[in-house]
Rosetta silent file (secondary structure, phi, psi, omega in degrees, C-alpha in Angstrom):
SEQUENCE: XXXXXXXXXXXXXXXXXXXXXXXXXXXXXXXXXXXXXXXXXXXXXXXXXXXXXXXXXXXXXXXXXXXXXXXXXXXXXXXXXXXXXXXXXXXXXXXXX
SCORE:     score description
SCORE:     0.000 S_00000001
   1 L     0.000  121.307  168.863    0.000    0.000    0.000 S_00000001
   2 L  -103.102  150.306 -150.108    1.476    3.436   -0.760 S_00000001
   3 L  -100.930  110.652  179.662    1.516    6.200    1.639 S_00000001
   4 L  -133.170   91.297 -176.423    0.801    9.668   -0.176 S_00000001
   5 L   -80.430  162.751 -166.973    0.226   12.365    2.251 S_00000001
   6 L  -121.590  -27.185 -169.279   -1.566   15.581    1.782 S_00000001
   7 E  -136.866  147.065  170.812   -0.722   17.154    4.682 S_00000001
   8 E  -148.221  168.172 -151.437    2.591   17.364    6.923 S_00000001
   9 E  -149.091  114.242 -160.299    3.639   18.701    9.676 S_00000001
  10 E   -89.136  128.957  166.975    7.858   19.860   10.423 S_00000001
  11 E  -122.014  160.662  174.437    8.257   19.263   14.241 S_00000001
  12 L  -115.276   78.275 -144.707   10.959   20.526   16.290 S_00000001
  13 L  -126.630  105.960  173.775   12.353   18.677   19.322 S_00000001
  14 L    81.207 -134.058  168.917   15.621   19.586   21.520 S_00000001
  15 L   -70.248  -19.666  162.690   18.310   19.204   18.840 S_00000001
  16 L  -130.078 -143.372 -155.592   16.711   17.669   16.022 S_00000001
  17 E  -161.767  159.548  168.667   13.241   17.167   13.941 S_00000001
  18 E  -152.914  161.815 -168.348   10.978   15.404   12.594 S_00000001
  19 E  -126.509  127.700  178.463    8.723   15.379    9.768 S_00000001
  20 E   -97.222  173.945  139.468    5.206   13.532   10.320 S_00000001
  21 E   -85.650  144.105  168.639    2.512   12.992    7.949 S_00000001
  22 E  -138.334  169.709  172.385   -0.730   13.999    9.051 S_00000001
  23 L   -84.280  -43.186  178.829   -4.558   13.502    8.819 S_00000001
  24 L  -161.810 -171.472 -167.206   -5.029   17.034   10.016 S_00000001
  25 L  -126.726   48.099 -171.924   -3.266   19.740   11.979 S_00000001
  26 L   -85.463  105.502 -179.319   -4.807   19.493   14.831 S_00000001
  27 L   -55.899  -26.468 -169.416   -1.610   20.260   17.571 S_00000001
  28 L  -110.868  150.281 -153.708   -2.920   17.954   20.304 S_00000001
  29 L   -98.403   14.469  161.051   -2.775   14.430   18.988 S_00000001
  30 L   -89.412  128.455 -155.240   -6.401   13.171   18.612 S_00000001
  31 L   110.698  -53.984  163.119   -7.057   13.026   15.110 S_00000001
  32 L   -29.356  -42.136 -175.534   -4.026   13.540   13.878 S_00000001
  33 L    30.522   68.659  162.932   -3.177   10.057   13.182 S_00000001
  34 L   -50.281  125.564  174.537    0.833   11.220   12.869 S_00000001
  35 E  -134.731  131.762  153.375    3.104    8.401   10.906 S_00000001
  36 E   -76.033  120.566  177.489    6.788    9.871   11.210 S_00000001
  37 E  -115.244   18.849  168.787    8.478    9.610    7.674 S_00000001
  38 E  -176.542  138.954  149.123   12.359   11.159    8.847 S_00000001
  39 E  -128.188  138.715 -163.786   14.250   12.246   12.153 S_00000001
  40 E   175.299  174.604  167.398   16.782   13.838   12.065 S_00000001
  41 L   -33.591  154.874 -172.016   19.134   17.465   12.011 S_00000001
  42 H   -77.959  -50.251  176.929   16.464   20.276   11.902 S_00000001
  43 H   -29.069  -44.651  154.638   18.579   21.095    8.303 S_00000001
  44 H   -54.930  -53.741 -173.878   17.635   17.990    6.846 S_00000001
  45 H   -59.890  -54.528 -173.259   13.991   17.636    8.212 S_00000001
  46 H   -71.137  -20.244  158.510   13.409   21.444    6.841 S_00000001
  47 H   -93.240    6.948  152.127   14.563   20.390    3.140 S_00000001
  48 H   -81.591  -23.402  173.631   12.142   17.375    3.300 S_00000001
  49 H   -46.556  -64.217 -149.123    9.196   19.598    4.521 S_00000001
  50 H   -80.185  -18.893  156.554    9.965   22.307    1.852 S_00000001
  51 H   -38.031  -66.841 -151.654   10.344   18.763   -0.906 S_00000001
  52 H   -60.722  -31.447  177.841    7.269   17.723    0.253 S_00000001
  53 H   -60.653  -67.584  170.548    5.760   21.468   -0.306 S_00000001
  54 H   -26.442  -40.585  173.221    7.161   21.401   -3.592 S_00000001
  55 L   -53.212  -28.566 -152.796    5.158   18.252   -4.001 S_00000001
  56 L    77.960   10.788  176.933    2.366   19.828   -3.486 S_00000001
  57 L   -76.882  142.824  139.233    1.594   18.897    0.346 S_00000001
  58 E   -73.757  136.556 -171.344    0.473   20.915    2.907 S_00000001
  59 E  -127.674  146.774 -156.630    2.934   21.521    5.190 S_00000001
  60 E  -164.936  146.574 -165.971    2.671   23.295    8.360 S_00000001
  61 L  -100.250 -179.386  164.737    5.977   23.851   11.292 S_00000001
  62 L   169.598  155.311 -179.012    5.319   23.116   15.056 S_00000001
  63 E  -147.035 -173.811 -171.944    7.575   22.059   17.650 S_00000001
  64 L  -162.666  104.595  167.729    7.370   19.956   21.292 S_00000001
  65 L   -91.048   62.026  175.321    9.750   20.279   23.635 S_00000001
  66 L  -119.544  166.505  178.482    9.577   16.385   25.553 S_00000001
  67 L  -112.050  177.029 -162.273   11.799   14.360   25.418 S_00000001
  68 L    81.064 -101.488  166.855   11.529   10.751   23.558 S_00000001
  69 L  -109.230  124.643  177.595    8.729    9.477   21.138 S_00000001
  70 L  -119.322   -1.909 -162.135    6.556   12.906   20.569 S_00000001
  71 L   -49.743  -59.037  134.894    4.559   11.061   17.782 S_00000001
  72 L   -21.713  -10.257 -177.921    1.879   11.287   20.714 S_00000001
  73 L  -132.032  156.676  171.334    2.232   14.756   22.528 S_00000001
  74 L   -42.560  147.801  176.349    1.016   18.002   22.212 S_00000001
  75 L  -123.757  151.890  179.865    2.609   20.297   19.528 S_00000001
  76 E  -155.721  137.599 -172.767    2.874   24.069   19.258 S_00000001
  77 L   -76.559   -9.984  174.911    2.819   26.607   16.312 S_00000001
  78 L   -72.472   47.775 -171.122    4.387   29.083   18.741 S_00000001
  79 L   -59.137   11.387  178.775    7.822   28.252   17.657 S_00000001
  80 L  -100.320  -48.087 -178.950    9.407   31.856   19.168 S_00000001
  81 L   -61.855    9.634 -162.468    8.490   30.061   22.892 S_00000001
  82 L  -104.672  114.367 -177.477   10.740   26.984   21.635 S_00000001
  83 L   -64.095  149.566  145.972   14.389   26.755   22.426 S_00000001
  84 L   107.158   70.957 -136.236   16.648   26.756   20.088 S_00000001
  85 L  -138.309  -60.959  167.243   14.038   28.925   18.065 S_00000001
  86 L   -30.308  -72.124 -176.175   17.202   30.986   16.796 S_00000001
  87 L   -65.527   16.177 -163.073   18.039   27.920   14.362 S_00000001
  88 L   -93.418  142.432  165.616   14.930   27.306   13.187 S_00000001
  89 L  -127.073   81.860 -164.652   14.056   28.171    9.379 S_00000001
  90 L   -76.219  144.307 -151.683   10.267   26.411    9.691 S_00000001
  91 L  -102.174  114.991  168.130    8.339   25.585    6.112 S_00000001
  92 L  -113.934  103.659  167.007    4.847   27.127    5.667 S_00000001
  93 E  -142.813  129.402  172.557    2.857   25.992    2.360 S_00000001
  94 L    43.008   90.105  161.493   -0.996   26.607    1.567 S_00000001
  95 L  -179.830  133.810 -170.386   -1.690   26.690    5.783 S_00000001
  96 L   -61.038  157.659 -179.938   -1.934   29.931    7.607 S_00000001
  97 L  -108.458    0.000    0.000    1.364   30.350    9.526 S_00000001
């Protein structure tokens, strides 16, 4: 079965990223149904986001500052309250930022 998402979602957590697929962009994770397709440096993560944009997905940034599996925790578009905020260069395509 192949996996063709319409919507994704660039997370940020601690030192690296990850880029989910999503059902919808719903920040708290019912609903969501999140399948992680890369972790990894936030550099990397942010030129598969803007690929996938390119692609035509929606893409949307967010970031959750736990530690471990986040596939499951809350996420937040406030990405200035996020450490490491300074590195971030987060991918916004056809979703309000």
């Amino acid at each position: 079965m192949t996996h063709n998402p319409s919507k994704a979602v660039l997370v940020y957590q601690g030192g690296i990223a990850n880029v989910f697929s999503v059902e919808g962009f719903n920040m708290d994770p019912f609903g969501r149904d999140a399948k992680r397709l890369i972790q990894t440096n936030f550099h990397t993560c942010e030129a598969f986001a803007r690929g996938m944009a390119a692609a035509g997905v929606k893409v949307a940034s967010a970031f959750c500052n736990t530690a471990g599996d986040i596939i499951a925790q809350p996420w937040s578009t406030h990405l200035d309250l996020a450490p490491f905020h300074g590195d971030f260069h987060p991918v916004w395509s056809k979703v309000a930022a």
